[in-house]
C-alpha positions as CSV (number, residue, x, y, z in Angstrom):
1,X,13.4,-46.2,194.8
2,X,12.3,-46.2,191.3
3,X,12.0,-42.2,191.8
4,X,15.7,-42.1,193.2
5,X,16.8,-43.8,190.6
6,X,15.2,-41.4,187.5
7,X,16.4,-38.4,189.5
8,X,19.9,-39.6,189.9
9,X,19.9,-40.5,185.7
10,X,18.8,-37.0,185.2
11,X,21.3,-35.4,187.4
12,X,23.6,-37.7,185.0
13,X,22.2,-36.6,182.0
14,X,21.9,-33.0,182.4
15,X,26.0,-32.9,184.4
16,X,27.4,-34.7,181.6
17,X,25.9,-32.5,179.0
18,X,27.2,-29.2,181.0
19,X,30.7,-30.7,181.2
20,X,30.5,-31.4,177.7
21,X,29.7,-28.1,176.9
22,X,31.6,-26.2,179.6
23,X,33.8,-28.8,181.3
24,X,37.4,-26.7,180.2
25,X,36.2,-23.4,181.4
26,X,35.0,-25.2,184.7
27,X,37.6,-27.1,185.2
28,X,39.5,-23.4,185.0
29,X,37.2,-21.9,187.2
30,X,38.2,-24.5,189.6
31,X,41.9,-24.8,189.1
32,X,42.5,-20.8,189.8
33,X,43.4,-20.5,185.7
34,X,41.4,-17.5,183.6
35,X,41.6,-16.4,180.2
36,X,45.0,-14.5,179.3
37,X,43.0,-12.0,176.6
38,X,44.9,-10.4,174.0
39,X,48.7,-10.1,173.9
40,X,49.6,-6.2,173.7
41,X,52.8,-5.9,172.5
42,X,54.4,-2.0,172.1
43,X,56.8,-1.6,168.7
44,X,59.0,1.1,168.3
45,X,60.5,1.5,164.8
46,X,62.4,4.6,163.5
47,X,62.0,4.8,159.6
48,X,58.9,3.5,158.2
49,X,55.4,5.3,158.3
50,X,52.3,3.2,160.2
51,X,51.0,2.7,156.2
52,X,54.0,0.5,155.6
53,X,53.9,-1.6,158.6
54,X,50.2,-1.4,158.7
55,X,50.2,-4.6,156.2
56,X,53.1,-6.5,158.2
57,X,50.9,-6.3,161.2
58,X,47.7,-7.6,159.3
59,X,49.7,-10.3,158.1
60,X,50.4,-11.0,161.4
61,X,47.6,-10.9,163.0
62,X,45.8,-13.7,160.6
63,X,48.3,-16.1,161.8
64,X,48.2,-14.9,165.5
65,X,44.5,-13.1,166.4
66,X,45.2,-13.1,170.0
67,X,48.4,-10.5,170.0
68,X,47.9,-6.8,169.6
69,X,50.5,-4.7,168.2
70,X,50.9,-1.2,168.7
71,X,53.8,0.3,166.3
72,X,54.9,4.3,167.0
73,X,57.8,5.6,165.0
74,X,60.2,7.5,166.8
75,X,62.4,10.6,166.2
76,X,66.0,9.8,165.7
77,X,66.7,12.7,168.0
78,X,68.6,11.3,171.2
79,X,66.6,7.9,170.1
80,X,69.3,5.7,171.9
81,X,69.1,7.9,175.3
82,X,65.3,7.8,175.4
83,X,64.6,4.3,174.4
84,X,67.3,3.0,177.2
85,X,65.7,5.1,179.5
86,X,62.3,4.1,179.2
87,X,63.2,0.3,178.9
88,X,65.4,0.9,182.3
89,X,62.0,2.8,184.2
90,X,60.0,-0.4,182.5
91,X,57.7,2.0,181.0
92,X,59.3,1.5,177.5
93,X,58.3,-0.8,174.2
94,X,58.0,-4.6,174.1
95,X,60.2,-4.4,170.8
96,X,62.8,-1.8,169.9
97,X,65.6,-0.9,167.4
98,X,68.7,-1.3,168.4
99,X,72.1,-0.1,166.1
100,X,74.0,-3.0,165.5
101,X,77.3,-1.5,167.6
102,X,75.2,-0.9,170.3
103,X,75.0,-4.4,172.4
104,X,78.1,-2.8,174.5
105,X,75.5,0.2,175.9
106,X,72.6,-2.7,176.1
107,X,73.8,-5.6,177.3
108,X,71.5,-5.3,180.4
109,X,68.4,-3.7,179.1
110,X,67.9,-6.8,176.7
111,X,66.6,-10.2,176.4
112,X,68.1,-13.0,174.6
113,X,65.7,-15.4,172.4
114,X,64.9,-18.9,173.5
115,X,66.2,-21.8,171.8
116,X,63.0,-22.6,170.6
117,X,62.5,-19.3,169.0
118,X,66.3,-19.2,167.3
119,X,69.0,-21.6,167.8
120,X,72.2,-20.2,167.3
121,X,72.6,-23.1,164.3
122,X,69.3,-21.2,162.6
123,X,70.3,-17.7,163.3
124,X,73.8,-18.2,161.7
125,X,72.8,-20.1,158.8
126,X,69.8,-17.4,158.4
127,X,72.0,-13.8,158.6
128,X,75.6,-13.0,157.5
129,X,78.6,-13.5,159.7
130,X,78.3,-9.8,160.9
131,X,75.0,-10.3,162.7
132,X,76.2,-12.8,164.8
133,X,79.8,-10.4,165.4
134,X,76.8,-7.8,166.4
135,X,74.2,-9.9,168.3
136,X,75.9,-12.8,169.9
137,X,77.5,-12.9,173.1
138,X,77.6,-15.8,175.8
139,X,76.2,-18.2,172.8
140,X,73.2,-16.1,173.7
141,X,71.4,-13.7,171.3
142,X,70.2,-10.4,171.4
143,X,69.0,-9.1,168.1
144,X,68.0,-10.1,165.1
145,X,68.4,-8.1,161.9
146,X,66.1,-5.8,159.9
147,X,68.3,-5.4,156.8
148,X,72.4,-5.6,155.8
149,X,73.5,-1.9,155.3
150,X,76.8,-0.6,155.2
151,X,79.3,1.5,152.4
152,X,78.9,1.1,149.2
153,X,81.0,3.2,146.0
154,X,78.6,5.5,144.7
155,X,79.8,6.8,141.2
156,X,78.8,9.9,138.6
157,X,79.0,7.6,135.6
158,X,78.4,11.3,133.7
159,X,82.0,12.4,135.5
160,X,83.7,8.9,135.5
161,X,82.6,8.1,131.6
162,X,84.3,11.0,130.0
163,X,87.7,10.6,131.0
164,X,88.1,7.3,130.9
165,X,88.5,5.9,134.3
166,X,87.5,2.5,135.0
167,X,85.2,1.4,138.0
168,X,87.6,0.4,140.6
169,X,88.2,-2.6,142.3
170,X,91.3,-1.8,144.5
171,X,92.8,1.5,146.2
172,X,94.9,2.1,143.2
173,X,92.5,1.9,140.8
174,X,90.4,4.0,143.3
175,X,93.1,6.7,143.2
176,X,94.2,6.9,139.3
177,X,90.5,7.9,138.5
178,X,89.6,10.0,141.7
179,X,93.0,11.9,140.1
180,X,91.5,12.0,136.3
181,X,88.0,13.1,137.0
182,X,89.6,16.4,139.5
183,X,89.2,19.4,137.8
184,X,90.3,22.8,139.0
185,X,90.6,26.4,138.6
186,X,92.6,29.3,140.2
187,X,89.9,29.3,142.9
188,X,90.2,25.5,143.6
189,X,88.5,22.1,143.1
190,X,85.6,22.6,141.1
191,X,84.8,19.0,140.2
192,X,85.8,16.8,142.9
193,X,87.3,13.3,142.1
194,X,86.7,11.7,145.4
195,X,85.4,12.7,149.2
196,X,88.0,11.3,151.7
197,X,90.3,13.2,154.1
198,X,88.6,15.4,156.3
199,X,86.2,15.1,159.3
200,X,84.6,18.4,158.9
201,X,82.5,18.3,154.9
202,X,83.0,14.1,154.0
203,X,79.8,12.3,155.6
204,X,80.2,8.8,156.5
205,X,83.7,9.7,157.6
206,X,84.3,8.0,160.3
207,X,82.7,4.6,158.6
208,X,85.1,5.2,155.7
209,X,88.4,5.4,158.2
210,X,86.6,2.0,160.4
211,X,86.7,0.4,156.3
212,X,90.4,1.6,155.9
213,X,91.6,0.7,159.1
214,X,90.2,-2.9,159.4
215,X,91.3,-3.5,155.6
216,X,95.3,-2.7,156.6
217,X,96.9,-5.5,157.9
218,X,98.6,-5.3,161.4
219,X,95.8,-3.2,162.7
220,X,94.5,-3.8,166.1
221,X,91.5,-1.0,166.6
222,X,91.7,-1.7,170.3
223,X,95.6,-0.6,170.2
224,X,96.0,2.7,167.7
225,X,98.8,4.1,168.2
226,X,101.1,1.9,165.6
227,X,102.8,2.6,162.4
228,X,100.2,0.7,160.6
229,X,97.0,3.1,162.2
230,X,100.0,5.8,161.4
231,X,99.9,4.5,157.4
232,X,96.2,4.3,157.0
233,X,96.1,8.2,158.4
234,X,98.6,9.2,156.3
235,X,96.2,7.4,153.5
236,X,93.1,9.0,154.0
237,X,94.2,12.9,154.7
238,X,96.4,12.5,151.7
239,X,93.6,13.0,149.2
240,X,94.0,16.8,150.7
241,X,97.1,17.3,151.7
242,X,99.5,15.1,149.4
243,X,99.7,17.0,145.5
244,X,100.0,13.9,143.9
245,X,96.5,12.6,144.5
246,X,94.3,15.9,146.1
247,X,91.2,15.4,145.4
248,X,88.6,17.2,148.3
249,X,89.6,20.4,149.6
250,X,87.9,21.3,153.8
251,X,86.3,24.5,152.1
252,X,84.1,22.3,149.7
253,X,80.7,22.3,150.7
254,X,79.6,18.4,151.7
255,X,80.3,15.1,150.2
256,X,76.6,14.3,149.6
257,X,75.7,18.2,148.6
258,X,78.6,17.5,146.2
259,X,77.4,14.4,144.6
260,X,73.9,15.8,144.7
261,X,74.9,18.4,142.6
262,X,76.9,16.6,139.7
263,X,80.0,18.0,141.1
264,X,82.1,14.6,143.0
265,X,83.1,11.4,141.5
266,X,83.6,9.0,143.7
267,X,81.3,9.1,147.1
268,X,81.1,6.6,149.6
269,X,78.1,5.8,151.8
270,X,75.1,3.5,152.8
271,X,72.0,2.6,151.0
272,X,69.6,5.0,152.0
273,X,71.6,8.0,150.9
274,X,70.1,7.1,147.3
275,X,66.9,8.0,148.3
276,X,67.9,11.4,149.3
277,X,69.9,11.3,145.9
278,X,67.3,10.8,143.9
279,X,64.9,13.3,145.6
280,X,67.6,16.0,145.7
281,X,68.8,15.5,141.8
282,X,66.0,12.9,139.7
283,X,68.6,13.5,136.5
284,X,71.8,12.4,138.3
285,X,72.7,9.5,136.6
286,X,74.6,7.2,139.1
287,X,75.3,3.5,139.8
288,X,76.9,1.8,143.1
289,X,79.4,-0.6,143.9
290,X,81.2,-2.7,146.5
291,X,83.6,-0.5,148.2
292,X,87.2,-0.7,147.2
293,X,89.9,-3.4,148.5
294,X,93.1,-3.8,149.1
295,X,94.5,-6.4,146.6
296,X,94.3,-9.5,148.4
297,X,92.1,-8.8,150.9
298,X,88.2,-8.6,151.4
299,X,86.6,-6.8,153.9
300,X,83.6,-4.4,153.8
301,X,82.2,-2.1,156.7
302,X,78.9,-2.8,157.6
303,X,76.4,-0.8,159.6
304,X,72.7,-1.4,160.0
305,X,69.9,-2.0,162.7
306,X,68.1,-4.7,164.2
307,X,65.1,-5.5,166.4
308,X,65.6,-6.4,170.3
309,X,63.5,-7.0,173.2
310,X,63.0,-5.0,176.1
311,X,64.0,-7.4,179.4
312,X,61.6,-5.7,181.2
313,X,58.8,-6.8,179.0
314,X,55.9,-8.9,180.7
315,X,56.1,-10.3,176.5
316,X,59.1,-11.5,176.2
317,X,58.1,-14.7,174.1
318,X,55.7,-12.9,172.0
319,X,57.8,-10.4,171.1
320,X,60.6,-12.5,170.2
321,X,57.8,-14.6,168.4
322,X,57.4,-11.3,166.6
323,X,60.4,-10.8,165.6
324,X,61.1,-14.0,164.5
325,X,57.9,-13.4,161.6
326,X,59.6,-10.2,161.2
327,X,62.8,-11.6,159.9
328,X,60.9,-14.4,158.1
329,X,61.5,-14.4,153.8
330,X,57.9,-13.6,153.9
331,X,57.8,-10.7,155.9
332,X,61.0,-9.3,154.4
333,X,59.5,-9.1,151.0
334,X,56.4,-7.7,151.9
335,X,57.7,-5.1,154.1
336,X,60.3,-4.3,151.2
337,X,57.3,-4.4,148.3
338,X,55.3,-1.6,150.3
339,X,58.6,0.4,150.9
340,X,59.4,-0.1,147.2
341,X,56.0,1.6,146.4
342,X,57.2,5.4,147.3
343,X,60.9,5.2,147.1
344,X,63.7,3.7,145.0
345,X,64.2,0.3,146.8
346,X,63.2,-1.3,150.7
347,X,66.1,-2.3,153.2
348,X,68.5,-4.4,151.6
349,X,67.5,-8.3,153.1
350,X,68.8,-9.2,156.2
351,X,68.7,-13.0,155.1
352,X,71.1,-14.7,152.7
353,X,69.2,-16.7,151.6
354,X,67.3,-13.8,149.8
355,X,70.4,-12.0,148.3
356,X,69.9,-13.7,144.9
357,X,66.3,-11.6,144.8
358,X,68.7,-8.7,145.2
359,X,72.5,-9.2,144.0
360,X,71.5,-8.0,140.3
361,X,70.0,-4.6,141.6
362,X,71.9,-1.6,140.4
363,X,71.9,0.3,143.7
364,X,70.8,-3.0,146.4
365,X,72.8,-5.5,144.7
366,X,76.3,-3.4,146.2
367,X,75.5,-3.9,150.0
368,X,73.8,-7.3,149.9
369,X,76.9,-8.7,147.6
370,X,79.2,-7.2,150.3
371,X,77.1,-8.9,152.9
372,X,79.4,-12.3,153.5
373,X,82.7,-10.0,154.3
374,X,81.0,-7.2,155.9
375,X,82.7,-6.2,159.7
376,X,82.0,-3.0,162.2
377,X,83.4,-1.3,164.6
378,X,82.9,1.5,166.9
379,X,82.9,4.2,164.2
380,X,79.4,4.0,162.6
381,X,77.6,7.4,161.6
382,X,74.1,8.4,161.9
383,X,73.4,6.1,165.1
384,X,71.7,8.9,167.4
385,X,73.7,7.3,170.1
386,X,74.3,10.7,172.1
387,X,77.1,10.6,173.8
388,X,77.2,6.8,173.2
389,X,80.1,4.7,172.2
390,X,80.2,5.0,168.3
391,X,79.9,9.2,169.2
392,X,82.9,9.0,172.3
393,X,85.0,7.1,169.9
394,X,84.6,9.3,167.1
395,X,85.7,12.1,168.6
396,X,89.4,10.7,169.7
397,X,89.8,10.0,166.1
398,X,87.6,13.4,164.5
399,X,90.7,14.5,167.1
400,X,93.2,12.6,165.4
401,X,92.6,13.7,161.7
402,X,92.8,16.8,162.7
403,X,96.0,17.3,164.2
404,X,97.1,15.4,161.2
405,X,95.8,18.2,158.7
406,X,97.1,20.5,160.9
407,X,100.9,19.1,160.7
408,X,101.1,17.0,163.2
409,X,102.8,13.7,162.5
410,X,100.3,10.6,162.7
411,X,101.9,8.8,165.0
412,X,102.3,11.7,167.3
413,X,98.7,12.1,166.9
414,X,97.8,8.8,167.8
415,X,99.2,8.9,171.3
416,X,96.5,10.4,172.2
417,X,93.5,9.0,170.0
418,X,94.8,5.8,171.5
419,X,94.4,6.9,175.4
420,X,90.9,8.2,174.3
421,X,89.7,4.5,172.4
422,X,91.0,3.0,176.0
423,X,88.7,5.4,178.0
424,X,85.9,4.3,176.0
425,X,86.0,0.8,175.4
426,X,86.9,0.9,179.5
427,X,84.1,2.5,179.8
428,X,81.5,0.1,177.3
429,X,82.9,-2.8,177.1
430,X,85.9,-4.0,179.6
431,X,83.7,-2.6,182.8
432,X,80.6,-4.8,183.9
433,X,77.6,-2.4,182.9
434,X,75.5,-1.2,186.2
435,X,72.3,-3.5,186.8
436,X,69.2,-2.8,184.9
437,X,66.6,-2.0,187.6
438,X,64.0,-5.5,188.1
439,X,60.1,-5.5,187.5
440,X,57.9,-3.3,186.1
């Protein structure tokens, strides 16, 4: 008996001493549950070399050692065709850039966060009003942003100094010294005052007509083809074809050649255009400011891009997780500290409650102070959406300034631009979008 009883105390000893040691990993064994290893997570960015996320990922990592990221830039050739296509074959990234007019053409290839991730509360106090006009739909979200971009007044303070002219706040004040700062000969415009009225030589044209258009009262974008669309027309191809304020001529070579080469006053476009500024001409002295308003009024045009995730990912929580560190005041400063290392400046902050880091910037300061008022529409350059909706649009309207130049009166012209914006907003937006394929 006595024997019985040592062996069963042993038994005891030597069970209770294995449970301690590997009781959870038994009790696993048991219950069907196995280690998950390491998250992978796939992360496709467009601008920034592997060096400059490299740290962003470290920094990660400390926090999280379990998840794995894997970050591949992408060309910005058909980018929006070949990312949609790979997320819809559910061979495509965990994480992906998205423009922030594109939820029409993605509305089924993404998935929203969880509440516990971002509540629509956080997300709104976090990012201007724009991200949630971008990202939001259902009370759901989609996105969150990587920076605030939009137009900004770029100005040759070595053009705008010498005669005078005063930065300007309004269209008036806009027009009086685009007006003083044109000089010509008996060949033409050899120092340009301002770059508006074309489609053909102003980049950023069709943002610059999206920023008149939703500055003029009475304008419905969704319904063109009124005298106050007519007006704004009328506006923007008269700095060509009206004699009392010519200022661009459609022989001049580009707007951003132009300003490159000391020759144009007043040039409108986004942040990153300095960079290519400042590589192009390091001695062109230039400073940048909010766009121009209508007195009494305040709107901006914003356009800029944001991170999503893939609703074919087997990560969707991780990712989102992710992205949420990505948009953190942390990560946002680092990321724009190793950007800030080779070039001028890093993406303006998504987050307001980082704009006072920024608002005193001479170039940065422009887009992030226009950040509360900025608004979009389907008109934003440089998306790489291939015959996408901001392209489809564009040409109705590329359409509608031209007749215009040609003679044609705006509102005549605008008969038609308006049956085009139905086609594609039927097309994007007011038709159900076709079922992204399930699984993986």
């Amino acid at each position: 008996m006595k024997k019985i009883i040592i062996i069963v105390l042993s038994l005891s000893i030597i069970l209770g001493f294995l449970f301690w040691k590997f009781g959870p990993n038994i009790t696993r064994l048991f219950s069907g549950e196995t280690d998950k290893g390491p998250v992978n997570l796939t992360w496709w960015g467009l601008w920034e070399e592997d060096s400059l996320i490299r740290p962003l990922i470290d920094e990660y990592k400390k926090q999280n050692p379990n998840i794995e990221i894997s970050f591949i830039r992408q060309s910005s050739v058909n980018y929006r065709t070949r990312v949609q296509t790979q997320v819809r074959e559910g061979v495509g990234p965990d994480i992906f850039m998205i423009h922030n007019s594109w939820l029409p053409m993605f509305s089924v290839d993404v998935a929203a966060a969880t509440e516990d991730i971002f509540s629509l509360s956080e997300y709104k106090s976090l990012f201007y009003p724009v991200a949630g006009e971008s990202f939001i739909r259902d009370n759901q979200i989609f996105a969150a942003p990587s920076e605030i971009d939009g137009l900004a007044l770029f100005i040759n303070e070595d053009i705008l100094g010498p005669v005078g002219g005063q930065v300007p706040k309004n269209w008036q004040e806009f027009m009086d010294s685009a007006s003083k700062m044109t000089v010509r000969d008996q060949s033409g415009i050899k120092t340009a005052g301002a770059a508006l009225g074309t489609a053909s030589n102003v980049d950023h044209w069709s943002d610059i007509l999206g920023l008149l258009l939703l500055q003029q009262p009475g304008v419905d974008l969704k319904n063109p083809a009124t005298s106050a669309v007519a007006e704004v027309l009328r506006f923007y191809t008269g700095f060509v074809t009206d004699p009392r304020k010519k200022t661009w001529d459609v022989n001049l070579p580009s707007s951003t050649q132009m300003f490159a080469e000391g020759r144009l006053g007043f040039y409108l476009a986004p942040s990153w255009r300095a960079h290519e500024l400042r590589v192009a001409n390091p001695n062109l002295k230039f400073k940048v400011v909010p766009v121009p308003q209508l007195v009494g009024r305040q709107v901006g045009w914003a356009s800029f891009w944001a991170w999503a995730v893939s609703k074919q990912s087997k990560h969707q929580k991780e990712s989102w997780q992710f992205i949420k560190f990505l948009t953190s005041s942390e990560a946002e400063k680092l990321a724009y500290q190793e950007a800030a290392k080779i070039r001028l400046f890093g993406q303006p902050y998504s987050r307001v409650d980082l704009a006072q880091d920024l608002v005193n910037d001479p170039i940065v300061g422009a887009f992030v102070n226009q950040g509360p008022y900025y608004k979009f529409w389907y008109l934003s350059s440089n998306t790489f959406d291939t015959s996408g909706i901001n392209e489809e649009m564009i040409k109705y309207w590329e359409d509608g300034i031209n007749a215009t130049l040609a003679g044609t009166d705006p509102q005549v012209a605008l008969q038609t631009v308006a049956r085009g914006v139905t086609q594609v907003l039927d097309k994007y937006i007011n038709i159900k979008a076709t079922p992204a394929p399930t699984g993986r």
